[in-house]
N, C-alpha and C positions, 0 to 999 in steps of 0.2 A: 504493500500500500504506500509505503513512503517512496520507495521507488519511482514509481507513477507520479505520487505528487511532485516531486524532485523535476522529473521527464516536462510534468505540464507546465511547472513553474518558468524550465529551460525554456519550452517552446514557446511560453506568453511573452520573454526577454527578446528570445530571438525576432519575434514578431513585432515589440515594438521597435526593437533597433532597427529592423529594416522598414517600418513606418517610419520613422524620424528621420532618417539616413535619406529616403528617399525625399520624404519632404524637403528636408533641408539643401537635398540637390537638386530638384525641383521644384517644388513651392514655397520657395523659404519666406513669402509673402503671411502662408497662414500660419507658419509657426511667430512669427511677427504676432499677428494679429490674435492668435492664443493667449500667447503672453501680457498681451494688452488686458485682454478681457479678465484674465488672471488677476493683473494687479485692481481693476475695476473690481474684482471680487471682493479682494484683499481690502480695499475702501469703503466695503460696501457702497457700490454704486450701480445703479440701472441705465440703461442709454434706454433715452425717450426722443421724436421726433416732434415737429410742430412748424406748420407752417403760419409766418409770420410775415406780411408785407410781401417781397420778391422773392425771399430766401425761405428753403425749407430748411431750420435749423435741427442739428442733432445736437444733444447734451446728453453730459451724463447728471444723476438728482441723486442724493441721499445724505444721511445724517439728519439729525434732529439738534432743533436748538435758533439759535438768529444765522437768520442769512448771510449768504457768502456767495458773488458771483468772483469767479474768475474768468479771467481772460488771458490769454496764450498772444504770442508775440507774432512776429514777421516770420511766413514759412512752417509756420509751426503746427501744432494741431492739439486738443483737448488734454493728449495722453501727456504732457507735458507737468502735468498740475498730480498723474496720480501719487505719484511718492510721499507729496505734501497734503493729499486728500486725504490719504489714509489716516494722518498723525490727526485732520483736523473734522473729520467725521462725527468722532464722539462725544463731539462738542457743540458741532454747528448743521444748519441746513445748510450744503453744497450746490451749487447750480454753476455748470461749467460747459460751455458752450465750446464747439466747433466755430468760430466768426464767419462770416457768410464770405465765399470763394477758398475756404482752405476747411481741408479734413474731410469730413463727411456731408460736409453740409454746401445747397446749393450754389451755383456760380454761373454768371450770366454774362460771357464775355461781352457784351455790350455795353455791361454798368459800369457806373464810378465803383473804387472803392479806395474813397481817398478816409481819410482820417474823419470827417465830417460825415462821408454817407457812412460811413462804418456804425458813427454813433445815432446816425438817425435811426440804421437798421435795428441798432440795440435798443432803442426807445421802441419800436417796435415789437420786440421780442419779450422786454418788460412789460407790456400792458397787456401783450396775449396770454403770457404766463399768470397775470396778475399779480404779480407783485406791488409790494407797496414802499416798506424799506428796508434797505440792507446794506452790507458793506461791502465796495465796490473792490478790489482789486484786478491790477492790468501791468504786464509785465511788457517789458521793450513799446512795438508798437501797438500792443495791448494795452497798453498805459496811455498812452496818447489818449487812441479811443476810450477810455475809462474818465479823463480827463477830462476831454471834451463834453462827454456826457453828464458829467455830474458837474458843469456849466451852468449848462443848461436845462437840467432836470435835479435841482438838489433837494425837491420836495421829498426824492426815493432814494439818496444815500446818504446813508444816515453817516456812512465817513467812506476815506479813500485812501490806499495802501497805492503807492507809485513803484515799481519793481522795479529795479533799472530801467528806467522810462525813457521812452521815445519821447521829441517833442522840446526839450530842455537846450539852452544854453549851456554851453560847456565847452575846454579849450579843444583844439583838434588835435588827433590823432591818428596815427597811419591807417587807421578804418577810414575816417574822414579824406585822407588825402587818397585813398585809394577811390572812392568814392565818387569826388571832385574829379578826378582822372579819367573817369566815365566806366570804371572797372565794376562788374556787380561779383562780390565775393558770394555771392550767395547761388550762384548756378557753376554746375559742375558734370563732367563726360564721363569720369571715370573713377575708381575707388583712389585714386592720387589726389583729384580733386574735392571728392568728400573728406579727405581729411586734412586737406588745406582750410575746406570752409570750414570744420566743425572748428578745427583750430582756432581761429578768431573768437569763436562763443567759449572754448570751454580750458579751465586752467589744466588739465590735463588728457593727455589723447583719449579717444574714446575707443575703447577696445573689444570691437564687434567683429564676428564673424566676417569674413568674407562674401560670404552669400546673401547676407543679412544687410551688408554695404550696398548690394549688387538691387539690392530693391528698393532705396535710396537712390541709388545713382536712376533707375528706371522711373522712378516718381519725379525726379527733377527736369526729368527731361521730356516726361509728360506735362508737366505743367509751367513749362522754362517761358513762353508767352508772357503768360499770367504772373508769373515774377519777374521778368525783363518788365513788363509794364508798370507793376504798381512800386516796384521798388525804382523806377524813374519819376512816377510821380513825386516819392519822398523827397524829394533834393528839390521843389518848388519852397520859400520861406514858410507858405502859408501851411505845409507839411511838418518841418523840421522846428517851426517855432508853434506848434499847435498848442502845448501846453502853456508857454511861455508868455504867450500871447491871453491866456485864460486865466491867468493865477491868482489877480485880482477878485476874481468872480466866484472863488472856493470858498465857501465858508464856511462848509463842516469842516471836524477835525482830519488830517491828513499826514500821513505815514511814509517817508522816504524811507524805501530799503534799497542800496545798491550792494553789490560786490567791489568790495577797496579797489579791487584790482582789474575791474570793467574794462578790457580793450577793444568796446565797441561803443560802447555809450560812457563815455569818460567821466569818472565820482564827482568833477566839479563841476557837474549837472546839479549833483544833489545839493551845492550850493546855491546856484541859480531857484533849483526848487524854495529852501527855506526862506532865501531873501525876497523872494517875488508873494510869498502868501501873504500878503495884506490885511485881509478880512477873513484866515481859517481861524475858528474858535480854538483852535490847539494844532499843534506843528510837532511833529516825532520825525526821529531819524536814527536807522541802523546802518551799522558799516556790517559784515560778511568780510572774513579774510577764507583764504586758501579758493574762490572760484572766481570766476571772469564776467561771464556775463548770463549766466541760465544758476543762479542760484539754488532753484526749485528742486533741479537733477542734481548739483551738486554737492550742496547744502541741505537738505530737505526737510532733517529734523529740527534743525535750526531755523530754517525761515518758516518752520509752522510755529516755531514755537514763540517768535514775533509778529507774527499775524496773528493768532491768539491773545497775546496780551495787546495788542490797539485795539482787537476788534472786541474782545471785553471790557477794557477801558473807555470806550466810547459806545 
């Protein structure tokens, strides 16, 4: 009897290795996408759809407690947020969006989607959902549009957490003059280019699969268009100063959290941040050592665990 069990145990091994083996040489797309759904578990979070305005938005919703949207940056997509979902789950309601033209959710290559229709789309998304108030967070160009929006809608956030934010004054740096140079670091051919661009975001190499690169490099190039465009919109001032331009107009309490060592959106942003709030009822600011610019993935227990305390404090 132990024999056989022994034999079948063999055979269920051997069976998934050559499932995963083959996936992996072949479809390394849904072993991706496993994992995603995996760590959505691990957060408890459900992915729900909703059409709102142009965009059919996907999010993921869960946790109990005050609300918390986030928002995900340039290129990015929802899974971005789960590492820091998970820590802030059992504390908070979560609502965390796909932005309309990236992830899962719709894109209408005829539309704007500058910094302004971004936020109109999320004024959209907020009344469908019904929401009333909560606490905004927007990370890079997630932050802009997070910005923007609580501009002009501050009856529904009740405060605002800025993540290495798009949008800010700040000195230049070889991103910026790369930039300026008409170079977009952010589309790439091949697994040498993937890890030039991730380079720019992250304080240390990111070390994935090869196969797993290969569906990356395939996603970039499917949607290279669509990031040739809106990341040339971004270099218009009314882009690059979006926030900057708005700071006077904040007057709930708001949270600068950058990475000290940002070699894309430069820390003396988060100066410009501080001295431009005028009118916010209260003004915080975190520094992040050891990551660059995606704190969320590199940092994670740590920048939940200062988004927690603003967003309980206020």
């Amino acid at each position: 009897m132990l024999l056989r069990r022994l034999k079948f145990l063999a055979w269920l091994v051997a069976l998934l290795v050559i499932v995963l083996g083959g996936s992996y040489l072949f479809a390394p797309q849904w072993l991706l996408q496993a994992n995603i759904k995996r760590e959505a578990m691990a957060a408890h979070l459900e992915t729900h759809s909703v059409q709102a305005g142009d965009t059919r938005w996907v999010y993921d919703e869960g946790g109990e407690g005050p609300t918390i949207v986030l928002l995900h940056g340039f290129a990015a997509d929802r899974s971005v947020w789960l590492k820091v979902a998970r820590e802030l789950t059992p504390h908070f309601h979560l609502i965390i969006p796909d932005l309309p033209g990236w992830g899962d959710s719709s894109r209408d290559s005829a539309a704007s989607y500058t910094v302004e229709s971004q936020a109109a789309r999320l004024d959209s998304f907020v009344d469908t959902l019904g929401l009333q108030r909560f606490v905004l967070v927007g990370h890079s160009m997630g932050g802009a549009i997070a910005a923007v929006y609580a501009s002009e809608h501050p009856e529904h956030v009740a405060s605002l957490a800025l993540v290495d934010a798009f949008g800010l004054k700040g000195k230049q740096n070889a991103f910026d003059r790369e930039v300026l140079a008409g170079r977009n670091p952010f589309v790439y051919d091949d697994r040498a280019g993937f890890e030039r661009a991730t380079s720019l975001a992250f304080e240390q190499p990111l070390d994935l699969p090869g196969r797993f690169v290969d569906v990356m490099v395939k996603r970039n190039r499917r949607d290279r268009a669509f990031i040739e465009r809106n990341f040339n919109a971004l270099r218009d001032p009314s882009e690059y100063l979006a926030v900057q331009n708005r700071l006077g107009q904040l007057g709930m309490p708001v949270l600068g959290l950058w990475c000290h060592d940002d070699r894309i959106v430069d820390i003396s942003a988060l100066d410009s941040l501080r001295n431009g709030l005028s009118a916010s009822s209260a003004i915080s600011s975190s520094t992040i050592n050891g990551c660059n610019h995606m704190p969320m993935l590199e940092k994670p227990e740590q920048t939940a665990q200062i988004l927690t305390g603003f967003a309980l404090s206020h």
